[in-house]
Steps between C-alpha positions, in 0.01 A plus 500: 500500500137368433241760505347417819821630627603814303160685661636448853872665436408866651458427851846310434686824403507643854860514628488651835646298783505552869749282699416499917678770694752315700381665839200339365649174465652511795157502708294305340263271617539249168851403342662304201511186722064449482545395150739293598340334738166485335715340161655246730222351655152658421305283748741577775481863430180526535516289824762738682280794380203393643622379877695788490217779434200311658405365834395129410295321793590196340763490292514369178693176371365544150593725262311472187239269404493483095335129473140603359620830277378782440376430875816594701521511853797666677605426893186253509597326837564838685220719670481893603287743540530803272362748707758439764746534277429840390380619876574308862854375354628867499364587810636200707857598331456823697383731166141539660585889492633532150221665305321257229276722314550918445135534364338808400179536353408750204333794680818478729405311786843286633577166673769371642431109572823327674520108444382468864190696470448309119514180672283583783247589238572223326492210797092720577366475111604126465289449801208690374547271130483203717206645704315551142560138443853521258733246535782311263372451110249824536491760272489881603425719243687871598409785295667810644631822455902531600463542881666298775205287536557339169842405541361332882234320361686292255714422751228413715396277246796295443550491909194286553586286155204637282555584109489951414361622177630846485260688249629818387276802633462639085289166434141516458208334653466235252839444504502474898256258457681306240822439695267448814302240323807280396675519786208428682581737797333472839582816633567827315704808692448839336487879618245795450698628257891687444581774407642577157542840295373702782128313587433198646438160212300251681491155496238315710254636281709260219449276787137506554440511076733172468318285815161658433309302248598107459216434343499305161917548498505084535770608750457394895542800739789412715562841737408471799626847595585818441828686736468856407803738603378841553751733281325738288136613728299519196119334556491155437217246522547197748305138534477414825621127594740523199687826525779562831694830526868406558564826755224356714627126533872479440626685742247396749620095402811367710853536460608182550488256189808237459579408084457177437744372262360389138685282273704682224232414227191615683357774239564862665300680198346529167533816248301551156685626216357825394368530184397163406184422286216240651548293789783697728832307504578456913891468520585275795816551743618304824672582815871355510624535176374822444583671762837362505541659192338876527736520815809398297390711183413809725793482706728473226383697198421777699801483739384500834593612801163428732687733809515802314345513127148676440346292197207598265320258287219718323304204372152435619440214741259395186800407277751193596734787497333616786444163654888409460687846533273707748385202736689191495810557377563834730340351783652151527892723492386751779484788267362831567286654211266736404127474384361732357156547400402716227636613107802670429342821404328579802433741612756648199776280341781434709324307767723206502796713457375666849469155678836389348661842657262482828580155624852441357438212287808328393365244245171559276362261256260647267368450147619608120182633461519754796853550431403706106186640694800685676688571190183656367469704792870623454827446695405819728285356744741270652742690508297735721528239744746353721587121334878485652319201693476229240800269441314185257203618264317152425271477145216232447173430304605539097862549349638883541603647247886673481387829469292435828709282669820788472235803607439282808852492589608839453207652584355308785888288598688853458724316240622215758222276598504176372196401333345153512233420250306203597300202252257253671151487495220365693534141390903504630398645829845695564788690257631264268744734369679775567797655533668504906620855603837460584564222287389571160597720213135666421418569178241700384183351398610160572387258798865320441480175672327254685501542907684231676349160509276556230579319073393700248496438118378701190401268256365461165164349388682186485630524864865512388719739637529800262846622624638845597404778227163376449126521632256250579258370745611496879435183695566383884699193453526355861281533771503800717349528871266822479318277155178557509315121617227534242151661403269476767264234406613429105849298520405433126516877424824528695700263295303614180595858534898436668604206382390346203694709254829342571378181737773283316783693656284574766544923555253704644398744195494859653291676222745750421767573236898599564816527377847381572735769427851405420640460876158258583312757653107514488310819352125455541295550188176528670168196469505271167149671421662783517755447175359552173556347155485759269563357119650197665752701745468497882478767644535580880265798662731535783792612217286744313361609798837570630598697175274715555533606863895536367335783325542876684168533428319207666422387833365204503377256183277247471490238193278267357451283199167566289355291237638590144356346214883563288729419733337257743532721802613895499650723789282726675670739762335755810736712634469776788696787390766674835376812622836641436465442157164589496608844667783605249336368183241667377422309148438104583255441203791352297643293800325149435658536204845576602430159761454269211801596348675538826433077512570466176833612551591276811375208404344486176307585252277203568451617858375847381154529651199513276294750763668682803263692700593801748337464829450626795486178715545119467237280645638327807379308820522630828851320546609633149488293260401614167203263403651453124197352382268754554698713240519201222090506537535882426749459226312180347179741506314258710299573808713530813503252756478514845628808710377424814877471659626813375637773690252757275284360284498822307822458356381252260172764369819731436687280308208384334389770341849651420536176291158531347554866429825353224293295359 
């Protein structure tokens, strides 16, 4: 085995299976026969899933449209309107009643918003956008806490045809500005402020900073105005002419507003990638294929059943995950699900637990990340709480490691609940694989297989196959109908960054590394960047990272690759210690040590990291993720980057000067 290979073995060694209950089986929304199908006839497939889940005003002759790739276009002839997919279509089937959105705010305040009374509010905001002068091909920049009014105004949006650039409430003025700039967005819809950790963050202020001063930006001020949700009550400036409180003119607007239908390929909205240097990269989705696609995926990964499941997607309407899995996706199947505000901690851990246990959610969807934050916190608070509820536990954002992945089912599943751990990103607009409750025997720590419909490869640099037993690069290899349509004004930069790498076979390159164990199933290795070569071996973080959380001592792990002037590249490891361990072990001094050996041990000596460092916290976003590079600039001794979207910008002063302090 060569010795790009022999690093990746560890993750490889876990044995644990768990086959579907057959009471399970028996229910379940997805079976065997979707594969079938989907093998048989991908096209078609794709066809009967998308007149069967979506209401097409006129249908569709046309599957796929490949002539001009990468450019695809899926269901190009047919037209439909998003919004009345995900609202009026339930309500004239007679589910008006059946409640859309259990929301409750962080200081406790509830809602209780029913499809009918989502729709009405709905039908009145598209008629205020059209009243501001928004119609099909406009951009809408929304910049919102999670309240109900976020999830209505994208959907206001795509009603009237216009374009929504969801900007994640964590982001800075310049940042605003940045994504508001290259969208060029006419009208931008943002709220006071939200309330997070017990006081209220605001965010027209962010606003006001971003629109304030065009001067000699060479950019052309395109907002025209400002819809301002009243949420948090804290002071705010306003500019009269520009600035319109939503509470004042929505529900005052009419009630009556019929949706148009809009051809399949009319843009519904464009998301930046997060933590991109320069210029902001504006991914670019459509309306037919997409949605077709988050219905299907959310219906079927998560096992369904609209008329009496409670979902939970705790992703941020910032992140595609939110876009996809808490809007669309939900929405367009009739679900009911909660939204919920604040953190996790507030105001003491177990928050989410309580939400889980007050509104009986049956299906929650979270992230790796919050899943060790838990494990840190210890196996006790949950169990304080009532979970008997949940029957599919859904994981998305980076791969989970088996340690985490098992804690999550016998902790949080009570030992029975199947888990489905989700890959896609924002670029594939929807799950691309997964494993289907019911159907598939989970393993843990692996995404297994592709969803139905969807061709998958993991390649080599040469594009070739590299067979079962062996890692590589993974690819797309057909077309799929969530793909994202390009980068908003830069097709060259869209085929540079997706396609070139393997344009002669013609596979959309995903950016990550993975593994085919020896049945052909797919464990995620984390980003390319994010593999080392240390003295010519590659190295995955996501493995070492994952030996270490294996550890009784460690919570969570975070691991990066720092310039070494021996071996090319060394390993440099943070880890956040459990408070159980912390608790009954009084002498840690010696533990970094004990780490390095601990990795040694599993996978190598070349593996063994040349620094660990015992922390108290990881440096994440808002949504969780643990912003990797911050920590190589740290590690690298060179001055760290930009902060500005963390959850604490503190953290990194910590770590910082526990690093310094080795030195």
């Amino acid at each position: 085995m060569s010795a790009e290979n022999t690093s990746i073995d560890h993750l490889l060694d876990e044995t644990r299976r768990f086959p579907p209950t057959a009471d399970f089986a028996a229910a379940a929304v997805a079976g065997p026969d979707l594969y079938e199908r989907a093998d048989a006839d991908r096209e078609g497939f794709w066809a009967e899933q998308s007149r069967e889940l979506l209401h097409w005003h006129t249908p569709f002759t046309q599957v796929l449209d490949w002539a001009n790739p990468p450019f695809a276009k899926w269901f190009a002839d047919g037209e439909l309107n998003v919004a009345y997919n995900c609202l009026d279509h339930h309500v004239e089937a007679g589910n008006g009643d059946r409640v859309a959105l259990l929301w409750e705010g962080e200081p406790g305040d509830e809602r209780r918003i029913t499809y009918a009374e989502l729709t009405d509010e709905v039908r009145r905001l598209a008629n205020v956008l059209a009243d501001l002068g928004i119609g099909q091909g406009d951009r809408v920049a929304i910049y919102l806490p999670m309240i109900p009014e976020a999830v209505a105004s994208m959907l206001a949006v795509a009603r009237v045809g216009a374009i929504h650039s969801v900007i994640f409430g964590g982001f800075s003025a310049d940042s605003l500005r940045s994504r508001i700039d290259d969208a060029g967005a006419k009208l931008v819809i943002t709220a006071d402020g939200g309330w997070r950790k017990g006081k209220v963050s605001p965010l027209k202020p962010a606003v006001d900073q971003a629109l304030a001063d065009r001067n000699g930006l060479g950019e052309q001020e395109t907002v025209e105005h400002v819809l301002v949700v009243r949420r948090g009550e804290n002071e705010i400036d306003w500019v009269a002419d520009r600035d319109v409180w939503y509470h004042e003119v929505v529900p005052q607007a009419s009630a009556e507003h019929e949706a148009q239908p809009f051809e399949a390929e009319n843009p519904l909205f464009i998301l930046y990638t997060s933590g991109t240097t320069g210029k902001p990269k504006g991914i670019l989705h459509t309306s037919g294929g997409y949605l077709t696609q988050a219905a299907f995926t959310h219906r079927n990964v998560f096992d369904l059943h609209p008329e009496s499941d409670v979902y939970w997607c705790t992703a941020d309407i910032g992140w595609i995950t939110g876009h996809t899995y808490v809007v669309y996706g939900p929405l367009a199947n009739g679900a009911t699900q909660v939204l919920y505000e604040g953190t996790p901690e507030h105001p003491e851990p177990g928050r989410w637990w309580d939400v889980i246990e007050k509104f009986g959610v049956t299906i929650f969807y979270t992230a790796p990340t919050a899943i060790r934050g838990f494990m840190k916190q210890g196996r006790q608070i949950p169990q304080a709480r009532d979970l008997s509820s949940l029957r599919v536990l859904g994981s998305v954002g980076e791969p989970i490691n088996p340690e985490a992945w098992i804690w999550y089912r016998e902790i949080i599943g009570a030992g029975k609940t199947p888990i489905v751990d989700t890959w896609w990103q924002t670029e594939t607009g929807a799950i691309m694989v997964s494993a289907l409750p019911g159907v598939t025997e989970t393993k843990p720590g692996s995404a297994q297989v592709p969803v139905p419909g969807i061709s998958l490869d993991v390649v080599g640099e040469d594009g070739r196959h590299v067979g079962n037993g062996n890692g590589g690069l993974l690819v797309v290899t057909e077309p799929w109908p969530s793909m994202l349509r390009g980068i908003w004004g830069d097709p060259e930069r869209f085929k540079e960054t997706y396609w070139d790498k393997f344009s002669e076979q013609g596979y959309y390159f995903a950016g990550d590394g993975a593994r085919l164990d020896e049945d052909g199933d797919i464990w995620l290795l984390g980003r390319v960047d994010d593999v080392m070569n240390v003295s010519g071996h590659r190295l995955s973080t996501a493995e070492i990272e994952s030996s270490l959380v294996a550890h009784e001592a460690t919570a969570e792990a975070a691991v990066v690759g720092a310039a070494d002037e021996t071996t090319g590249q060394a390993v440099v490891a943070y880890c956040v210690l459990k408070e159980s361990y912390l608790k009954s072990h009084e002498d840690i001094e010696n533990l970094a040590q004990d780490l390095r050996g601990w990795v040694a041990d599993q996978i190598g000596a070349i593996a063994r990291p040349r620094e660990i460092y015992i922390v108290t916290e990881l440096p994440k976003t808002r949504s969780g993720k643990i912003m990797r590079r911050l920590l190589r600039d740290v590690a690298e001794g060179r001055e760290v980057g930009d902060t500005t979207t963390l959850a604490d910008t503190m953290v990194m002063s910590t770590i910082q000067s526990k690093v310094t302090g080795r030195r």
